[in-house]
N, C-alpha and C positions, 0 to 999 in steps of 0.2 A: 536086327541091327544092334550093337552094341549101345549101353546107355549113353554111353561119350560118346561126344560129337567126335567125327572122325577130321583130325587136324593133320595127319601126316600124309606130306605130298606124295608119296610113293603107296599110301594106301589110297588114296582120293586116284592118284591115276588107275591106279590098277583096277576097281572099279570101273572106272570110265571105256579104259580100252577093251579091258575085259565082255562088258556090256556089247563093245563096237564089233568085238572079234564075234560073239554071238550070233548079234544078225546077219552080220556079212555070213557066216556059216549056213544061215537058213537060207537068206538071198539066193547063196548059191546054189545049194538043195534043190531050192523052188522052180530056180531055172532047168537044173539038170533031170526034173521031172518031166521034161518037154523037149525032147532031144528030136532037132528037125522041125519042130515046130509041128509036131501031129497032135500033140494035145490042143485042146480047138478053145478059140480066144475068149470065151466064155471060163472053161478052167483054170484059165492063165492066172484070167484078173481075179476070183476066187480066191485061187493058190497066197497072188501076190496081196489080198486083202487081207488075209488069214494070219501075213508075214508080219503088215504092218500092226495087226492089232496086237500078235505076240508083242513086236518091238514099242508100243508104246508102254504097254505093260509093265515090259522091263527097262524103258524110261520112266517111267512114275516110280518104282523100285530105286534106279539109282539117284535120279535127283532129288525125291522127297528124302532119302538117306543122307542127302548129302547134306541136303538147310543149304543155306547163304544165297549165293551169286549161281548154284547150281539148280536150284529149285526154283530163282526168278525166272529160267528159261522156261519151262514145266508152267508155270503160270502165265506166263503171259500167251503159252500157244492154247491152252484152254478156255483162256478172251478171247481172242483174234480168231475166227477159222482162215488159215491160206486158203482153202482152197485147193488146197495140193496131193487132199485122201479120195478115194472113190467115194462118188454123192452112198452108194450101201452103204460102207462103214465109215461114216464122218461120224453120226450121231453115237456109236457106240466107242468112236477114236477118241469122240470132244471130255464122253463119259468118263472114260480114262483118264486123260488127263486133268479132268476137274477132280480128279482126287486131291490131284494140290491143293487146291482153293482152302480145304479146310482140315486136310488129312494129315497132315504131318505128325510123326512120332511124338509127342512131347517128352522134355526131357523131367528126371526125377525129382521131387520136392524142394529134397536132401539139395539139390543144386540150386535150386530157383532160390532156395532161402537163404544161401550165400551170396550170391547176388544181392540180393534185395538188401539186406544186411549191410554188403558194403558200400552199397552206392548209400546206401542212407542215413548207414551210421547208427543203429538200434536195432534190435530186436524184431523178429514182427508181431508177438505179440503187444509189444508198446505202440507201433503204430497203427495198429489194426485190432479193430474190436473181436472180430471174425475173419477167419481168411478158410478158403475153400482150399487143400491140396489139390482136389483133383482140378487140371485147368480146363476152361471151355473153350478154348478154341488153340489152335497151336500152329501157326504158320511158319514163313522160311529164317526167320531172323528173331522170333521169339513167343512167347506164349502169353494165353492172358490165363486170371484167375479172380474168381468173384471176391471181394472182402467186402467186409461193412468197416466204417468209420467212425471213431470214438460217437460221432454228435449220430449214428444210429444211418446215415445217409449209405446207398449200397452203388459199389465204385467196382470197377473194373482194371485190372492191373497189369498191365503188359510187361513181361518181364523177361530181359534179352538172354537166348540163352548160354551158358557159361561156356567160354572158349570162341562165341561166334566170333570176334575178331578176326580170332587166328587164322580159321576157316574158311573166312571170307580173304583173307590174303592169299589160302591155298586155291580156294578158287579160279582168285581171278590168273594164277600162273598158269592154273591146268583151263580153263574158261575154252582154251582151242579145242583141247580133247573134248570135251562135253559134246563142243560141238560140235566135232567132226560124227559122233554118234548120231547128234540130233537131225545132219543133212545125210545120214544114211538109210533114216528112216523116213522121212520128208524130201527126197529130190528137190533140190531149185529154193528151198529159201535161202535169204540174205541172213546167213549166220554173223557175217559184218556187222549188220545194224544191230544186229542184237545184242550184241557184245559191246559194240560204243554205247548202247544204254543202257549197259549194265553197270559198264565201265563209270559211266556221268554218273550215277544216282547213288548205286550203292554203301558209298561210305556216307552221304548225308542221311541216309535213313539207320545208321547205326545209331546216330546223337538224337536220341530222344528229347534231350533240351531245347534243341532246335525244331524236333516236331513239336515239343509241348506249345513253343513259340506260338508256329502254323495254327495250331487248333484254336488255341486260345482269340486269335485274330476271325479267325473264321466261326467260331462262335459266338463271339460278338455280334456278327453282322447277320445272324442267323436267330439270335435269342429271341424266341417267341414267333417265331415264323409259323404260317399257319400249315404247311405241308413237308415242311424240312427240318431234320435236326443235326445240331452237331454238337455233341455232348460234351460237357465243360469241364477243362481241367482242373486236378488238385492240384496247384503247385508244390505244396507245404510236402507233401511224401511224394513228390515223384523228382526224378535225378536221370543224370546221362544213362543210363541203363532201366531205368526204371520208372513208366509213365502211367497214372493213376489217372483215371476219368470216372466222369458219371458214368452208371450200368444203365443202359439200356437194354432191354429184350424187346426181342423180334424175331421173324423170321428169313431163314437166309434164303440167299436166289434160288437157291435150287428146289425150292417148296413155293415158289408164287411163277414157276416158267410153267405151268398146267392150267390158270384162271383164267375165268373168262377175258374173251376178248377184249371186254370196255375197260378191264380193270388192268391188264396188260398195256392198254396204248394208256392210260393216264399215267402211269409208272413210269413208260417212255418218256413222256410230256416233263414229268418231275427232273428226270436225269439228264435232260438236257436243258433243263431251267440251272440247276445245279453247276451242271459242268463245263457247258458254253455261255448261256445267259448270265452266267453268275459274275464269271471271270469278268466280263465287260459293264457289268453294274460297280461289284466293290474291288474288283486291280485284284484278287487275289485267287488265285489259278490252282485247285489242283489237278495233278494229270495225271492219278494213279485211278480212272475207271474202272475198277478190278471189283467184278461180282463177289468175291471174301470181304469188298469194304464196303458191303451194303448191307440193311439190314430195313425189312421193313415192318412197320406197327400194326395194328389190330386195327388201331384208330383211321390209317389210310396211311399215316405219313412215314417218310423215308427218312432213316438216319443215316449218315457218312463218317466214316471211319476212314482211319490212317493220312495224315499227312507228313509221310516223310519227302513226299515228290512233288514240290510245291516253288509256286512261281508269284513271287510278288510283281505288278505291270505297270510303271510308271506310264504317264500319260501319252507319252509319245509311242510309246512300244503300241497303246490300243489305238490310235489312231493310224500307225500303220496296219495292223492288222484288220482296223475296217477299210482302210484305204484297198487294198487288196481283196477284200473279200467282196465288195462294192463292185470293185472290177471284171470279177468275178461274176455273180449274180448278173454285171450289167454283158457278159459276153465277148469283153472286149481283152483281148490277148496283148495287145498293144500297152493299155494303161496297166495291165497288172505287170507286163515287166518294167514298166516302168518305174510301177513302184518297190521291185525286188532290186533293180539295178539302184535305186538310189538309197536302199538299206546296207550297197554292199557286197550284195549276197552272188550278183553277175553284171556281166558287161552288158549293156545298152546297145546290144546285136539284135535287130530284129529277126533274125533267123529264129533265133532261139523260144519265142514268143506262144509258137503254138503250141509247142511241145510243154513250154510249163504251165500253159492255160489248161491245158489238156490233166496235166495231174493236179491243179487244185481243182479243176471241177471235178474230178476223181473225189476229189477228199471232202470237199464242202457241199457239190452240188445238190445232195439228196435235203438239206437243208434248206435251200435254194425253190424247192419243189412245190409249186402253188396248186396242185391238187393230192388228194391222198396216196400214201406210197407207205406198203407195208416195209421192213428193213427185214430182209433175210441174209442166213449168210454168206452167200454170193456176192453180195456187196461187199464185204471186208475183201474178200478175193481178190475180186476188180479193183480195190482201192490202191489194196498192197502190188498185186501186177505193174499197174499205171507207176503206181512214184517206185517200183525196183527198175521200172524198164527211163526213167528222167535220168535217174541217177547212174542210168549205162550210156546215154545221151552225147551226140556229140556233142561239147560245148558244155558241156556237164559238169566235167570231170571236176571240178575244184567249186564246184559250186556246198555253199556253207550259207545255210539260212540264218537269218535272224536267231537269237536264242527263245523269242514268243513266237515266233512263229514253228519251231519246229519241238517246244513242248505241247502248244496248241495242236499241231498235227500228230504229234504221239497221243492225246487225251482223245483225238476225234477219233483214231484207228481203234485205239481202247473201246472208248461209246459203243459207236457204232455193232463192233464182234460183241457187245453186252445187245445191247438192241438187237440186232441178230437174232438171237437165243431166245428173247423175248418174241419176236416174229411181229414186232409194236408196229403201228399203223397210224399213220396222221397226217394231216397239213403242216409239214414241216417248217414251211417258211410263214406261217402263222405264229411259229413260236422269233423264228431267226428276225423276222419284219420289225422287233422290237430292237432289237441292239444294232440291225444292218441302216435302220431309217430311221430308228425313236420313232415310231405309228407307235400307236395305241394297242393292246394287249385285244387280238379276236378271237383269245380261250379266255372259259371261264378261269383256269388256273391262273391265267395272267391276269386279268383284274385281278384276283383275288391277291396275289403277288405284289401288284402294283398300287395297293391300297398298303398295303404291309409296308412296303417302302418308301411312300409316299411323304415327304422332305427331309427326309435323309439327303447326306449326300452321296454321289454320283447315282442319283434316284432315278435319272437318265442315262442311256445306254451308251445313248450314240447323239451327236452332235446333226440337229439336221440340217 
């Protein structure tokens, strides 16, 4: 791949179709190895596993080449399993495309220092004592690089890379092609939904100043936490393009999905203290559960990274969504449309009732679960099946959730395909029982938590 990001739209297509015309080539092949159907249905699926793993292949090829809005599809199918490859090759498909997570091309020094430069206005040796060229990590919208800082302190520096703008405009024009490749390879997902949350997110996660915002908030409420971290910004050197934190080391997910069991479901326990408990403790949401933004310590405890996908939740927004989720847990189909029809979100049809009880306890119920339940990837499957087949529903058709409630539901689908991969195990509603009831904490992590938090405010979850 060229060192320049590839900005011209007629290069970005041609890629993309080019890719689509590929597999359709083998697709075809595949089949026409079976003429009459005498090759025996064991071969078939072989053939047509063999097809998809070429084609994921040469999806990780074109969307990691591509960075932006091209490579968030590529990541986020490496969270989520559909469900939709043969159980043989899921685990060597997922393998594949977790090259996203942390494999992208980085781009050249010579460029990142121009950047940095102008978002900042000096040199980088004036603002940095030490800077690493080579960067350590590089994902779809920009790259990080170790420095130290004048007072000797070692920071971490995200720095966007040159041109993604543009890139991400050409993106989003060609965003159809990508994905007409990616339902070539995957039959039957909702290339729709993926595309409206590309569409939502993507330009806020360009402005670092507004993630620096994010972090900053959420590491406040986190500072000295006994199992979580979220590492604190510089303001002074960092800029719209350019976000400077504390350096944290750790190791990435793909080096702790092999530990023991005990140590797997505590990990679990943290990421959903983190990601659901959290939001309903300090109003502050993020929904990007993406295994590249975890990192965890020597020490046990888990740091969080990236908040470009971030949901502040006035009061009212968490009370309807315990309102709903209460409903939920209590089984009753009735009171949760009740409370989606008085959000808005549908008409006050009891028809309608079962069918949307039916997909949030899809989404929440494993949460809900008052004895042990390992989370495999099957679950994400069933999750995504359930709300693609609401959203085909009669009475459906214009339904438009809440805006908490359906970043909430993007962050559980996230979790959960992370938990998945994890294959974590627990009394789920031992963690959920604190924000759905305000009970008392019946993990040790939760005491432990709930001592940490202890008169703060909203040091309560839930209203009981």
């Amino acid at each position: 791949m060229s060192k320049k990001i590839k900005t011209s739209r007629v290069r970005r297509v041609a890629s993309m179709t080019g890719a689509a015309a590929g597999v359709g080539v083998r697709m075809a092949t595949s089949k026409a190895m079976a003429p009459g159907g005498k090759q025996s249905s064991e071969a078939r699926r072989a053939a047509a596993s063999r097809q998809q793993l070429l084609a994921a292949r040469q999806l990780v090829n074109v969307l990691g080449g591509m960075r932006g809005a091209a490579m968030k599809v590529g990541q986020s199918l490496s969270t989520v399993d559909l469900g939709l490859v043969p159980q043989e090759v899921r685990p060597e498909f997922q393998a594949i495309l977790a090259e996203l997570q942390q494999s992208a091309k980085p781009a050249p020094f010579k460029a990142i220092r121009k950047v940095i430069e102008a978002d900042l206005g000096a040199p980088v040796e004036e603002l940095f004592a030490t800077f690493d060229e080579t960067p350590i990590a590089a994902a779809s919208i920009g790259q990080v690089h170790r420095a130290t800082l004048a007072d000797g302190r070692s920071v971490a520096v995200k720095v966007q890379y040159p041109g993604i703008a543009e890139a991400i405009e050409s993106d989003m024009k060609n965003l159809t092609l990508g994905l007409k490749l990616l339902k070539t390879i995957v039959p039957g997902i909702d290339t729709a939904a993926i595309a409206d949350e590309i569409r939502e997110r993507i330009y806020d996660e360009l402005d670092y100043e507004l993630e620096a915002q994010n972090q900053r908030a959420m590491a406040r409420v986190y500072r000295g936490h006994p199992f979580i971290v979220v590492p604190e910004v510089h303001t002074k050197v960092s800029g719209r393009r350019v976000l400077v934190t504390e350096f944290v080391e750790g190791r990435r997910f793909a080096d702790i999905v092999d530990l023991p069991a005990a140590e797997r479901d505590r990990i679990g326990e943290i990421l959903v203290r983190f990601y659901v408990n959290g939001p309903l403790r300090h109003r502050l949401l993020n929904g990007d559960p993406h295994p590249g933004n975890m990192l965890f310590l020597e020490d046990g405890r888990v740091a969080f990274l990236d908040f470009g996908f971030f949901k502040r939740l006035p009061d009212d927004e968490i009370e309807q969504m315990l309102d709903s989720t209460r409903a939920t847990h209590a089984r009753d189909p009735e009171a949760l449309l009740e409370v989606i029809a008085r959000a808005g979100a549908l008409p006050p049809n009891p028809s309608l009732a079962p069918v949307l009880f039916e997909s949030y306890d899809a989404v929440f119920g494993w949460l809900m679960t008052d004895e042990p339940l390992t989370i495999e990837p099957k679950n994400t499957a069933k999750m995504m099946r359930v709300y693609g087949e609401l959203r085909g529903a009669d009475g459906f058709e214009d339904l438009v959730l809440p805006a908490e409630h359906f970043v909430l539901l993007r962050a559980i689908m996230h979790l959960l395909g992370v938990l998945g991969q994890l294959e974590s195990t627990n009394t789920w509603f031992d963690i959920g029982r604190e924000w759905i009831y305000a009970e008392e904490p019946a993990t040790e992590l939760g005491r432990i938590e709930a001592e940490f938090f202890s008169g703060r405010p909203y040091s309560t979850l839930a209203s009981a």
